[in-house]
C-alpha positions as CSV (number, residue, x, y, z in Angstrom):
1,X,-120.4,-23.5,23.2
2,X,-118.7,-20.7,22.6
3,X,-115.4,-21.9,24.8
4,X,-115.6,-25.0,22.9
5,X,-115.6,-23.3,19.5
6,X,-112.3,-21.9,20.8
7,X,-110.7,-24.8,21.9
8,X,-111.6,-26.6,18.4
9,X,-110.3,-23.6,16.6
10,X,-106.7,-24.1,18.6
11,X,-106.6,-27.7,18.2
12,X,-107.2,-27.9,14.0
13,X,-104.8,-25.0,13.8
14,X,-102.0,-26.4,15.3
15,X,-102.8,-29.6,13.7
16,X,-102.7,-28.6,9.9
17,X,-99.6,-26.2,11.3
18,X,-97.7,-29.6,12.2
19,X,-99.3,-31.5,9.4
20,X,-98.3,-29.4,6.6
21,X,-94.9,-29.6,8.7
22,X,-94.6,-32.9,8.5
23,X,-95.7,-33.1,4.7
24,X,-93.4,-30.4,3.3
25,X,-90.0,-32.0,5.6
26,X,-91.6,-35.4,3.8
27,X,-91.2,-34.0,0.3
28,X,-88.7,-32.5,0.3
29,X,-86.6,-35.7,1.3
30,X,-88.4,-37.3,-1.0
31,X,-87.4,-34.4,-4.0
32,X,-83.6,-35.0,-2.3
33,X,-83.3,-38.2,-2.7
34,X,-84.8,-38.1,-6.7
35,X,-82.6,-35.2,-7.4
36,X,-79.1,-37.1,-5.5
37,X,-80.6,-39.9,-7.7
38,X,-81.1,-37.8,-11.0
39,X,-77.2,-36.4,-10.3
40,X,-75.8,-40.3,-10.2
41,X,-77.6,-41.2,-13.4
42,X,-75.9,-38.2,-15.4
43,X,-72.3,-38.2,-13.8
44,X,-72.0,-42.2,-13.7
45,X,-74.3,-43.4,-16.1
46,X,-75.2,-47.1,-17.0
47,X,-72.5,-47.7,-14.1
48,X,-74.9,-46.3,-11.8
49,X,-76.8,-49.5,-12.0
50,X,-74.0,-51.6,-10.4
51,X,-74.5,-49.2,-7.4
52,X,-78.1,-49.3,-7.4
53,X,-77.7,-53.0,-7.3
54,X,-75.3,-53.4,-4.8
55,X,-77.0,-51.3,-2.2
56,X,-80.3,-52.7,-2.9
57,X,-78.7,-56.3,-2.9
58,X,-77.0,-55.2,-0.4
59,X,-79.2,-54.4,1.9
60,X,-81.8,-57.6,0.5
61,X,-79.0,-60.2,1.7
62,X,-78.7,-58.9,5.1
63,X,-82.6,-58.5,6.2
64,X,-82.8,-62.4,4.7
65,X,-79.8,-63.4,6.7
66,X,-81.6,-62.2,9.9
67,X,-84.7,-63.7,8.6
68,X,-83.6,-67.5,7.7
69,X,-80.4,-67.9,10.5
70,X,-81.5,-68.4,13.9
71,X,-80.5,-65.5,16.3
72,X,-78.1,-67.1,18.4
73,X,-76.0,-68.0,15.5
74,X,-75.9,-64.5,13.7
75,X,-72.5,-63.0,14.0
76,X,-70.9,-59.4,12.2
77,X,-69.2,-61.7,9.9
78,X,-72.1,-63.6,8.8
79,X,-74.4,-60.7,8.3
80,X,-71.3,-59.4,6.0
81,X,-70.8,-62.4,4.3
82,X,-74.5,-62.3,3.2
83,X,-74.5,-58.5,2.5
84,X,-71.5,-59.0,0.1
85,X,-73.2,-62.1,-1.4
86,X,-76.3,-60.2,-2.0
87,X,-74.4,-57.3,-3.3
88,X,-72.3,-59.1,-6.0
89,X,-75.5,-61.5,-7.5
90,X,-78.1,-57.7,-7.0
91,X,-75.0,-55.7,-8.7
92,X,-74.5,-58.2,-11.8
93,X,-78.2,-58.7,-12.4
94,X,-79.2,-55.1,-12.1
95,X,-76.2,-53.9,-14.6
96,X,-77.6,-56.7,-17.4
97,X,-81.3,-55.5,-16.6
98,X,-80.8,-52.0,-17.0
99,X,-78.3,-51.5,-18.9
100,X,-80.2,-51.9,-22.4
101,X,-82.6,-50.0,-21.0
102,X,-80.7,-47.0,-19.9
103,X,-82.5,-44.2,-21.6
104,X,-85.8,-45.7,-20.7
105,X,-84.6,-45.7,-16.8
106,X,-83.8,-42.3,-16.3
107,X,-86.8,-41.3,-17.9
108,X,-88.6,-43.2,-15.3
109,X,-86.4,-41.6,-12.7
110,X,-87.6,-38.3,-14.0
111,X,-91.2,-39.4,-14.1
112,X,-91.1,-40.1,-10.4
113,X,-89.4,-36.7,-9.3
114,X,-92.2,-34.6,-11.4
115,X,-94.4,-36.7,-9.7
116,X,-93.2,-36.1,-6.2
117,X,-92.9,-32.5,-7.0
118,X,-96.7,-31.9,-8.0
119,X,-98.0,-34.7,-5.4
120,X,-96.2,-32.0,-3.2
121,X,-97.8,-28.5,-4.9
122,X,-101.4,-30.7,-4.4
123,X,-101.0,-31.9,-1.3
124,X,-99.6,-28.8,0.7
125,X,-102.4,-27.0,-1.4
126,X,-105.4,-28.9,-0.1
127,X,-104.1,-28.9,3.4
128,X,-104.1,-24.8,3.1
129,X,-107.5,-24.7,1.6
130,X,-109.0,-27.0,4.2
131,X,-107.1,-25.4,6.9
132,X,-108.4,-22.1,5.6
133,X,-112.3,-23.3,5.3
134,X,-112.1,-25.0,8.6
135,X,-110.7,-21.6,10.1
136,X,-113.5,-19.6,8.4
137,X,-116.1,-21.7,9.2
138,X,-115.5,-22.0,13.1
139,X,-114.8,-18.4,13.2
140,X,-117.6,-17.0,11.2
141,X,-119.6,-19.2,13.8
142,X,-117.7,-18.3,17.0
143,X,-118.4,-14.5,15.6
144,X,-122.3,-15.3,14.5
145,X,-122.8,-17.0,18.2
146,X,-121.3,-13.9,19.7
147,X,-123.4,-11.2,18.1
148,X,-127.0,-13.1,17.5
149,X,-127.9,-11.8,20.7
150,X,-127.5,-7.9,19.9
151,X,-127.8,-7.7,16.1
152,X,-130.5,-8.3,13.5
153,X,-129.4,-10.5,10.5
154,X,-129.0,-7.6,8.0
155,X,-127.1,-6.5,10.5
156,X,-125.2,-9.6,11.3
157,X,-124.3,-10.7,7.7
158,X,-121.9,-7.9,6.9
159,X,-120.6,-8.2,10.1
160,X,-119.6,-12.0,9.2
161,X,-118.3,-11.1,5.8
162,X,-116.0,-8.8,7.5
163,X,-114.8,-11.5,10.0
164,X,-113.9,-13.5,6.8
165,X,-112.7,-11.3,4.1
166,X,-109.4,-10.9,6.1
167,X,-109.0,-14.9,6.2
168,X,-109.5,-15.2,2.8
169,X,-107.5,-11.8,1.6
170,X,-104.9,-9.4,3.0
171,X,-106.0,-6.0,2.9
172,X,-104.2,-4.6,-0.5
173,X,-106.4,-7.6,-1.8
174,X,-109.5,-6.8,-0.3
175,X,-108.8,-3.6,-1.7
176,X,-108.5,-4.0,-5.0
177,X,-111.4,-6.1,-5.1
178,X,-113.8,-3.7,-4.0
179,X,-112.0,-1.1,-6.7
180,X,-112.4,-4.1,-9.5
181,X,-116.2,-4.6,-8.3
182,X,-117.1,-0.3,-7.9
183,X,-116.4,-0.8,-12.1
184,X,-117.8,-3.5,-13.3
185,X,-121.4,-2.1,-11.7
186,X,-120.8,1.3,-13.1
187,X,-120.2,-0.8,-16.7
188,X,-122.8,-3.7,-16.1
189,X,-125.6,-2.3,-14.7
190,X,-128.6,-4.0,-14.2
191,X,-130.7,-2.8,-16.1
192,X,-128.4,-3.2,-18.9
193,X,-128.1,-6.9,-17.7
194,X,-131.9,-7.5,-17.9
195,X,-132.8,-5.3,-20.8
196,X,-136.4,-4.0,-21.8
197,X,-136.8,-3.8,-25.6
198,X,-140.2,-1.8,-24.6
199,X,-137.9,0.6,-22.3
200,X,-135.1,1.4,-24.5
201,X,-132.6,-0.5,-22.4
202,X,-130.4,-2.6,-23.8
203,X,-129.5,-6.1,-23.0
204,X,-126.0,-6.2,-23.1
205,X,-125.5,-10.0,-23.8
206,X,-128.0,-10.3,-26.3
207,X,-126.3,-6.9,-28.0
208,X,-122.8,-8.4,-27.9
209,X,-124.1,-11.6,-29.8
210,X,-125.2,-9.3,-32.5
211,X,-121.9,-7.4,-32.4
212,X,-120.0,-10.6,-33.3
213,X,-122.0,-11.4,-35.9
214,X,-121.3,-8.4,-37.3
215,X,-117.5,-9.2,-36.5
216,X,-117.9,-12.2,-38.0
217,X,-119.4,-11.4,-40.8
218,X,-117.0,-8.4,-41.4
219,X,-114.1,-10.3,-41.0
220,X,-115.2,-13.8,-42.8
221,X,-114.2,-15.8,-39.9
222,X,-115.9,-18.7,-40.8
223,X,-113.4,-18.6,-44.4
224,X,-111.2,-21.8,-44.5
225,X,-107.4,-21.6,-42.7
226,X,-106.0,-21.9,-46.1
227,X,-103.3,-19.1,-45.6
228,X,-103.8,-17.9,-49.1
229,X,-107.7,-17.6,-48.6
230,X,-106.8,-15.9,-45.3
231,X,-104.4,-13.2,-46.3
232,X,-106.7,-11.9,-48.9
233,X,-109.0,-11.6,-46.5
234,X,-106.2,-9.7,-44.9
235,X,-105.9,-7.0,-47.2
236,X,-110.0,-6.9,-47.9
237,X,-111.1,-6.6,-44.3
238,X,-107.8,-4.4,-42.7
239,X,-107.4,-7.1,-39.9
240,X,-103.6,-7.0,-40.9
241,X,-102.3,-3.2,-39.9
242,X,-101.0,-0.3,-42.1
243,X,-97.6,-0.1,-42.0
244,X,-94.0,-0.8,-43.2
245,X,-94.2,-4.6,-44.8
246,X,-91.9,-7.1,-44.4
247,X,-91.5,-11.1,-45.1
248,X,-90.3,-12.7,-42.0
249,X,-86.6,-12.7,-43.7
250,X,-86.2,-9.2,-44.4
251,X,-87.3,-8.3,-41.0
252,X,-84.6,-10.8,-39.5
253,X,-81.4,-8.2,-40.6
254,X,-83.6,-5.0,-40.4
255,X,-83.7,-2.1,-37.7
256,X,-87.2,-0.3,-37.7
257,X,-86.0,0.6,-33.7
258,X,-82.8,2.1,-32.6
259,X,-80.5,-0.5,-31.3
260,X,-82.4,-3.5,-32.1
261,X,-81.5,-6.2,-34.4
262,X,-84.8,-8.2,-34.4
263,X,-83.3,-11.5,-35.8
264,X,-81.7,-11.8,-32.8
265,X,-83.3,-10.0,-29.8
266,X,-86.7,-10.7,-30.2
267,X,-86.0,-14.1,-30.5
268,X,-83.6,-14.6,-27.2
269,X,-86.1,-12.1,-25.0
270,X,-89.1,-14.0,-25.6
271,X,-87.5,-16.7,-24.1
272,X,-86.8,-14.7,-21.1
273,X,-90.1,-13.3,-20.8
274,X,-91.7,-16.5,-21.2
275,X,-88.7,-18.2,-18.5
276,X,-90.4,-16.4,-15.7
277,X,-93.7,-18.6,-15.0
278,X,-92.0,-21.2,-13.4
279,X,-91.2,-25.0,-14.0
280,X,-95.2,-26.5,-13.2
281,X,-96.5,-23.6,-15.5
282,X,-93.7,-24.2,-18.5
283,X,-94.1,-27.7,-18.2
284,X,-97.9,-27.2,-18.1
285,X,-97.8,-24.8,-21.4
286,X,-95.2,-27.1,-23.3
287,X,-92.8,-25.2,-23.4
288,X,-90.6,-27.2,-21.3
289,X,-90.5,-30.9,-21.6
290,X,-90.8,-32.8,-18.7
291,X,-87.8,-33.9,-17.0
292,X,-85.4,-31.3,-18.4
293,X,-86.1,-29.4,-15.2
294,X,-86.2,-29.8,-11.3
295,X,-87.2,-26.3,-10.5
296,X,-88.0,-22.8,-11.5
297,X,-84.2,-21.7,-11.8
298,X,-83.1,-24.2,-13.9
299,X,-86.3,-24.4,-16.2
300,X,-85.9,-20.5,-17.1
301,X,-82.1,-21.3,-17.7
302,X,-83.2,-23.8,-19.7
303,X,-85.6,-21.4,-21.5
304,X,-83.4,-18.8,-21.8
305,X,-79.9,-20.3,-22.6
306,X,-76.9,-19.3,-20.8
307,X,-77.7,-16.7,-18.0
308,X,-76.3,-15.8,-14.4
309,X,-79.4,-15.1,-12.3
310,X,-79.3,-12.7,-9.9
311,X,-82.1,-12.3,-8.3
312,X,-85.4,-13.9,-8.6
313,X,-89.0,-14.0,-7.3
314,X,-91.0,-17.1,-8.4
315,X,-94.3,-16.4,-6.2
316,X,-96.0,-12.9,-6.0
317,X,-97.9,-11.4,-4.6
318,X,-100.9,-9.1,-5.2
319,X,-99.4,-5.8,-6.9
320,X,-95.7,-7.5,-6.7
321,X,-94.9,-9.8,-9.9
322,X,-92.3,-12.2,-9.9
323,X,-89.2,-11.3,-11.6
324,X,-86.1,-12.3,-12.7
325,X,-82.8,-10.2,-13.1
326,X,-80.0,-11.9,-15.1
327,X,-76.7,-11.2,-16.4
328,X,-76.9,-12.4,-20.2
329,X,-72.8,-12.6,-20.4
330,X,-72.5,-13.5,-24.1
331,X,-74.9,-10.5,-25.4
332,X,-73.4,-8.5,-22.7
333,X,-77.0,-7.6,-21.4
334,X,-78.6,-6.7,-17.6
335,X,-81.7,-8.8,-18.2
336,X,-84.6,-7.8,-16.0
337,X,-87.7,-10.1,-16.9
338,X,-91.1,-9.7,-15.5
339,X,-93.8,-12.5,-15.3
340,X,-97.2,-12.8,-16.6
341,X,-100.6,-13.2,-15.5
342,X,-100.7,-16.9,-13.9
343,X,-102.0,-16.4,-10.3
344,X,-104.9,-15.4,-9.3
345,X,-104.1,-11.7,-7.4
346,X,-102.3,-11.2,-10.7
347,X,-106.2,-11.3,-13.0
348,X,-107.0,-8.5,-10.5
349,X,-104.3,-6.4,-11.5
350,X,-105.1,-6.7,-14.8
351,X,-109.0,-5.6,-14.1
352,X,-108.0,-2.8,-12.3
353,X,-107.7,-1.0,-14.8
354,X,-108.5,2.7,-14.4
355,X,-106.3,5.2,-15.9
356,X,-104.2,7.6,-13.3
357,X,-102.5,10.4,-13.7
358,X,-98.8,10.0,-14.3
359,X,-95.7,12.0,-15.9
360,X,-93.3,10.1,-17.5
361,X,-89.9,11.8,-18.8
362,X,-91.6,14.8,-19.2
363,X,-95.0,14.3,-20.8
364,X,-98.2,14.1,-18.5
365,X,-100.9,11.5,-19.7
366,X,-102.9,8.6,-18.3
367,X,-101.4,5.3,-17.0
368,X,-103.1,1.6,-16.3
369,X,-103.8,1.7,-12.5
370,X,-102.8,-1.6,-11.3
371,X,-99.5,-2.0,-13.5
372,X,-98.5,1.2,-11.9
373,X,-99.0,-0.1,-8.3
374,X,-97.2,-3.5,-9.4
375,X,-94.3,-0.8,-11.3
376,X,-94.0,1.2,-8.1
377,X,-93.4,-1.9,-5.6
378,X,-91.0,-3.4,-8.1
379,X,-88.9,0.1,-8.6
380,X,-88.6,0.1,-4.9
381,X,-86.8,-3.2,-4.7
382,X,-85.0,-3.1,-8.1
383,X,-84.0,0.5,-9.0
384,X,-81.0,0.5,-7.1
385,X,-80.0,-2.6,-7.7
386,X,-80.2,-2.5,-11.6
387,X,-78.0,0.7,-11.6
388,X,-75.2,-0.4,-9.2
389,X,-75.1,-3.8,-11.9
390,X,-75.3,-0.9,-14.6
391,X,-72.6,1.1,-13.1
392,X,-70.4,-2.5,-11.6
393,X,-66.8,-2.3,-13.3
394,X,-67.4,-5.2,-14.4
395,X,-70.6,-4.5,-16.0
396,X,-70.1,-0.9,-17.5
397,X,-70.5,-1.6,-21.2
398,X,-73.6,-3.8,-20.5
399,X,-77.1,-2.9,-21.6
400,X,-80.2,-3.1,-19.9
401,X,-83.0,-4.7,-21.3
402,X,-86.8,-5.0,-19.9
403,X,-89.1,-7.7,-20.9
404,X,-92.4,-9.9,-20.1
405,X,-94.9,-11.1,-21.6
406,X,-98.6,-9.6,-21.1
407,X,-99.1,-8.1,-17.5
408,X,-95.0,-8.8,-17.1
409,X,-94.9,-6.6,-20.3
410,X,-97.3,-3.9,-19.3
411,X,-95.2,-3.8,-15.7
412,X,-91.5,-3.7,-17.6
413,X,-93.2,-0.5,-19.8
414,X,-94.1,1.7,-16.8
415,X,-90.5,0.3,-15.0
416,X,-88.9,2.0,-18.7
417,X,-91.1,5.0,-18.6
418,X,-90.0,5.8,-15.0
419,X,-86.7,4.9,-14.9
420,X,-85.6,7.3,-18.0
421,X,-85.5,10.3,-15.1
422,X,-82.2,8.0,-14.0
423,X,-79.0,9.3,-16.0
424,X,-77.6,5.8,-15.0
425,X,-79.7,4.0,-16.9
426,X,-81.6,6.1,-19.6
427,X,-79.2,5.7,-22.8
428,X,-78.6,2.0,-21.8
429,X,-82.4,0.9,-21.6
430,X,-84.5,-1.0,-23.8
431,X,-87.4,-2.5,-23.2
432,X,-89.3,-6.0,-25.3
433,X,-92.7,-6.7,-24.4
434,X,-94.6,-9.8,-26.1
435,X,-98.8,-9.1,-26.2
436,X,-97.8,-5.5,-24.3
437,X,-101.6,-4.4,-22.5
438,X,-102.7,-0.4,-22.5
439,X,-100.9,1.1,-20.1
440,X,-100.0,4.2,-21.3
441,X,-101.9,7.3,-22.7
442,X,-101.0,8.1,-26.2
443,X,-99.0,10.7,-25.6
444,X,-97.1,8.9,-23.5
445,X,-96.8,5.5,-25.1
446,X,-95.6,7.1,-28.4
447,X,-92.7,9.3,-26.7
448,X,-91.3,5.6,-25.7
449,X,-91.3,4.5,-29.8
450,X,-87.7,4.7,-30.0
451,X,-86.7,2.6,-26.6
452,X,-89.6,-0.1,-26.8
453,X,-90.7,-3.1,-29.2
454,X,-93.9,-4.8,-28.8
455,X,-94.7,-7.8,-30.5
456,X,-98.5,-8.3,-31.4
457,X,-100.1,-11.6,-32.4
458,X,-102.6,-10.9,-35.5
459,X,-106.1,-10.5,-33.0
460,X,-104.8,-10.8,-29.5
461,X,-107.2,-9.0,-27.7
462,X,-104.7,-8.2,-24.7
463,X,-102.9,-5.0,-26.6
464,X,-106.3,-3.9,-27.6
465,X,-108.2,-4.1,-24.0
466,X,-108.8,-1.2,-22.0
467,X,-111.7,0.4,-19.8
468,X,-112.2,2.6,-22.9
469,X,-112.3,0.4,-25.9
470,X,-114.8,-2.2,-23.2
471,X,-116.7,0.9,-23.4
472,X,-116.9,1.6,-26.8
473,X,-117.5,-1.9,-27.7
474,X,-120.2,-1.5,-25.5
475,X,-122.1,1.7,-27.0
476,X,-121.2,0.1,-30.5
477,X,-123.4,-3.2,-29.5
478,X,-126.3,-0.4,-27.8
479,X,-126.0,1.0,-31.5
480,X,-126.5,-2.1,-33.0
481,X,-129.2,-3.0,-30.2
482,X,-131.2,0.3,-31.5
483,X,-130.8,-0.2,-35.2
484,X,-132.4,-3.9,-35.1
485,X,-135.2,-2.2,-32.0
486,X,-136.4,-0.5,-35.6
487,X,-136.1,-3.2,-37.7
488,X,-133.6,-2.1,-39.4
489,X,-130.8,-5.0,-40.1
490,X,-126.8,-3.4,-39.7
491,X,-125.5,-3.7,-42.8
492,X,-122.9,-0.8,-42.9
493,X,-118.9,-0.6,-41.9
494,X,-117.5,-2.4,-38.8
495,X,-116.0,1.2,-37.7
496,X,-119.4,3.1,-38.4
497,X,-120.7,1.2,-35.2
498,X,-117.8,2.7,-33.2
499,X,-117.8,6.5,-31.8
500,X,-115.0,8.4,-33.1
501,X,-113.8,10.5,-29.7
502,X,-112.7,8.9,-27.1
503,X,-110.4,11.0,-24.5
504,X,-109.7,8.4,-22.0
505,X,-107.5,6.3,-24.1
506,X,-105.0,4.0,-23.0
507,X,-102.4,2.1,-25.7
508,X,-100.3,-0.7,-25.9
509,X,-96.6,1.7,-25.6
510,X,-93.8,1.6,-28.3
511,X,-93.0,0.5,-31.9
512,X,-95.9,-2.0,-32.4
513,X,-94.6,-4.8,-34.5
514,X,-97.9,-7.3,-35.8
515,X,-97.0,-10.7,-36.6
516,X,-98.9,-12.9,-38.6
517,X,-99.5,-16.7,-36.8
518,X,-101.1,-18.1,-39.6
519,X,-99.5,-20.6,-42.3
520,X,-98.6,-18.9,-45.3
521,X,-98.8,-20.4,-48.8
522,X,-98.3,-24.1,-48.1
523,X,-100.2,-27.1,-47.4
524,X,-101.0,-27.7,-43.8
525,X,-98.6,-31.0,-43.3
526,X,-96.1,-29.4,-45.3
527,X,-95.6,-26.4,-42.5
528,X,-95.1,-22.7,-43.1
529,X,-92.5,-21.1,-45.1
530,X,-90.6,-19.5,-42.0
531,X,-89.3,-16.7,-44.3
532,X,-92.5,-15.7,-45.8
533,X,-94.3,-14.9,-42.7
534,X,-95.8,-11.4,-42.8
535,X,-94.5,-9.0,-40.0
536,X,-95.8,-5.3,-40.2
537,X,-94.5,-2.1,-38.3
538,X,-97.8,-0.2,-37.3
539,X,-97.8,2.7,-38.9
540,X,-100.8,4.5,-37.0
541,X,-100.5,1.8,-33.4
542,X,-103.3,3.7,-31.7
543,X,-105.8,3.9,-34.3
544,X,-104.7,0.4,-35.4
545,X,-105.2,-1.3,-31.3
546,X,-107.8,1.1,-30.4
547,X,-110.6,-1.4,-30.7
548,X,-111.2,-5.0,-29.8
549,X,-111.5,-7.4,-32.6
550,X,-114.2,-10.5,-32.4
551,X,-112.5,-13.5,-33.3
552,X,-111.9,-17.3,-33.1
553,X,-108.4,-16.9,-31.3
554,X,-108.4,-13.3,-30.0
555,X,-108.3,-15.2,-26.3
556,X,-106.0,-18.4,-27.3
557,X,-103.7,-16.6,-29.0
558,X,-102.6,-14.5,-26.5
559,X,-101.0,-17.4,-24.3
560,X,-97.6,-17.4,-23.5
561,X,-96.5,-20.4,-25.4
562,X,-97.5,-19.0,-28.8
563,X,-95.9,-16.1,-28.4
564,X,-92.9,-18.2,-27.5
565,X,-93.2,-20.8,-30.5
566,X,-93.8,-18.1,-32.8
567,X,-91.1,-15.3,-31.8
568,X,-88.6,-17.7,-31.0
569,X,-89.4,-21.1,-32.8
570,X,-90.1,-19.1,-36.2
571,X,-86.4,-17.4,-36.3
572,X,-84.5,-20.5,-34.9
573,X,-85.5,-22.4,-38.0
574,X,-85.2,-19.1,-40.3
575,X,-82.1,-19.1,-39.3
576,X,-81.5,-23.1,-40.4
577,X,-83.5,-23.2,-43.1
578,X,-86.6,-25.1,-42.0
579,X,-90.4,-24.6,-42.2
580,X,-92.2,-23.9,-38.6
581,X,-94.4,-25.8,-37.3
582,X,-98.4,-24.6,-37.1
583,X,-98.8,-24.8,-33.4
């Protein structure tokens, strides 16, 4: 049995090994032959279609030749004859078919390349997964059939788990898994799952239902999206921030940061922090249009306008995010941008989110656990690269610029905060992040106010989401819990449910820059009034983000195309005079 087991296992491995062989050298003929065909369309155009015609006629002319004329009287020049007869007639009625029809023909060209490309990502994806189950299952058997005889089952079961954890994960996976797991069961206990009004133990669901209620009343979220309505509410309920005001217009030629002109960066390095998910996930999000793109390169050129990429890492891996590193010629920027959450090892990095002990240009404090490991692996690779670009002849007058968007941002603010020990690169650096996470202890995130920007989304919960305000929210719902346990219905502050110390802290770094995403004074077909959009510079950021808010959008907001509509979108039609759309 056990012999057998083996040979099974070889066979199925080296069949998915030549099958997923045999489909990748498939697609990626196929992806040839639509991009050579893609190329033709654009340099020949509706002239294209004689070619099209003539190969196909071609071809059509010779096979019926063979077909209708018997085979001893087939000769070279007869199968010519036909092929050029077939040729002219395919040529001619191809050029008058298509020809109208142009547009609508390379859009179908198009069509069929995405298609190939994510019949491709699906395909080689399913083989994997099946290849992977059908692994795990014949070796968690092999291993079962092995050690049934010696072991007990309570025995035997982590013994299997261990056999398959190292299929599944590598190590640095596994690892951070079982740090991810050691905190959520020192937050969610079970007793706190279960609760016992009788007991004093809270139920922690149950609890945070009544804490958004509270929210919600609070913050009148149920209040129509009239924008007028809504920033009353505003100013009534603090959801907008203290701070330095301005209308979308004046903030477009103001400097509230020291070498940035916000009508034009933060508008071009959204687009490069957004560029970095990749052609399926830009097309996915909409911020790409189908067709305009064959892969990742060319769809963050296409986000970002005219670049030289570097380098570039498209995939990941756990604790290693892509990246791209671009020379932005025309701004006379070193562009390194850092990609988002969008694979799964990358949701683990975010949850591992523990504070360590850090120093950073000089001031000791906290930092966010799994951005650091994701900084350090990236500072290893790029360090030296950046400051030979910095220091390049060519290049000495350049700037360097660090940007991403949510985890990409979080990872780009530990990269600034390390690299301002380099004298290469310390007066040159500057850093955009878009929905920036806690990464840094306040001491530490505030010494970086004058080298980094980050742009916050009215309630986005990302900027405001740490291990400590998860557990403050969670002694706030207790609170509430206790108050209602002796009949006794909350009816004070929003903050009086809140504890006021907390020493474990971490904050979103930089000058903190909220944005408001609603409409603003207008009918809802009419659009917004691009230059009346509210923009605030925090005045207190880590009082301000120290808490998350309950609300409709504090999740959907956060995604990478709003940020990208509404950073980049809202100043392109500032700038020509237009209303933006409400996305």
């Amino acid at each position: 049995m056990k012999d057998g087991l083996d040979v099974a296992l070889t066979i199925i491995t080296y069949g998915f090994t030549i099958g997923i062989l045999a489909c990748r050298i498939g697609f990626t003929i196929g992806r040839l032959i639509m991009q050579a065909t893609e190329s033709a369309c654009t340099f020949l155009g509706p002239r294209f279609a004689l070619l099209l015609g003539a190969l196909l006629g071609g071809f059509g002319g010779s096979v019926l030749s063979l077909m209708i004329v018997p085979a001893s009287c087939t000769t070279l020049s007869s199968l010519m004859s036909s092929g050029l007869f077939g040729a002219t007639i395919s040529a001619a009625f191809t050029y008058l078919l298509l020809q109208p029809r142009w547009s609508h023909f390379v859009g179908f060209v198009r069509l069929i390349h995405e298609i190939v490309v994510i019949a491709e990502l699906i395909t080689i994806f399913s083989l994997n997964l099946a290849s992977t189950i059908t692994t795990l299952l014949l070796k968690s058997t092999h291993t079962a059939l092995h050690l049934s005889e010696h072991l007990s089952l309570d025995t035997l079961l982590p013994q299997l788990v261990s056999t398959a954890a190292p299929l599944l994960f590598s190590s640095v996976t596994i690892s951070a898994l079982q740090s991810v797991t050691s905190m959520f069961k020192l937050f969610f206990t079970e007793a706190m799952l279960a609760g016992d009004r009788s007991s004093g133990v809270t139920s922690l669901p149950a609890a945070f239902s009544k804490l958004a209620e509270v929210h919600a009343r609070c913050h009148n979220l149920e209040a129509p999206r009239s924008s007028r309505a809504t920033r009353s509410l505003h100013a009534s309920n603090g959801r907008a921030p203290r701070g330095k005001k301005y209308k979308l217009g004046q903030l477009a030629v103001a400097s509230v940061c020291e070498g940035v002109n916000f009508g034009d960066d933060i508008r071009r390095y959204v687009r490069y922090s957004v560029g970095t998910y990749g052609q399926l996930g830009l097309k996915f999000l909409g911020v790409v249009p189908y067709g305009a793109a064959s892969d990742s390169q060319s769809a963050f050129t296409y986000c970002s306008g005219n670049c030289d990429v570097v380098m570039s890492n498209w995939q990941g891996e756990m604790y290693k995010q892509g990246f791209v590193l671009a020379i932005d010629r025309e701004r006379r920027k070193i562009v390194l941008s850092i990609r988002g959450t969008i694979m799964p090892q990358d949701f683990v990095t975010d949850l591992c989110c523990k504070g360590v002990e850090v120093e950073v240009n000089g001031v000791k404090g906290m930092a966010h656990e799994g951005m650091l490991k994701s900084a350090l692996v990236l500072d290893e690779e790029l360090r030296n690269v950046v400051c030979d670009l910095a220091e390049a002849k060519r290049y000495k007058d350049f700037k360097v610029v660090l940007t991403g968007h949510s985890l990409g941002a979080g990872v780009a603010g530990i990269l600034l905060g390390m690299w301002q020990e380099e004298d290469r690169l310390r007066e040159k650096m500057t850093c955009f992040g878009f929905g920036t996470p806690c990464i840094f202890s306040p001491e530490i995130a505030r010494s970086l106010d004058d080298r980094m920007v980050t742009v916050v989304l009215e309630d986005d919960m990302v900027p405001r989401f740490s291990l400590s305000s998860a557990k403050r929210m969670r002694e706030a719902a207790r609170k509430l819990w206790k108050s209602e346990e002796e009949g006794e219905e909350w009816k004070g502050e929003l903050d009086d449910l809140y504890d006021e110390e907390d020493v474990e802290q971490l904050c979103a770094p930089g000058t903190i820059v909220w944005m408001d995403a609603l409409k603003s004074g207008k009918e809802e077909e009419e659009g917004v009034d691009t230059a009346k959009i509210e923009v605030v510079v925090v005045e207190d950021p880590t009082a301000y983000l120290r808490d998350l808010r309950i609300s409709k959008q504090m999740f959907a907001i956060h995604v990478p195309q709003n940020y990208f509509f509404r950073c980049s979108d809202a100043w392109e039609r500032l700038a020509s005079g237009s209303k933006v759309k409400d996305y």
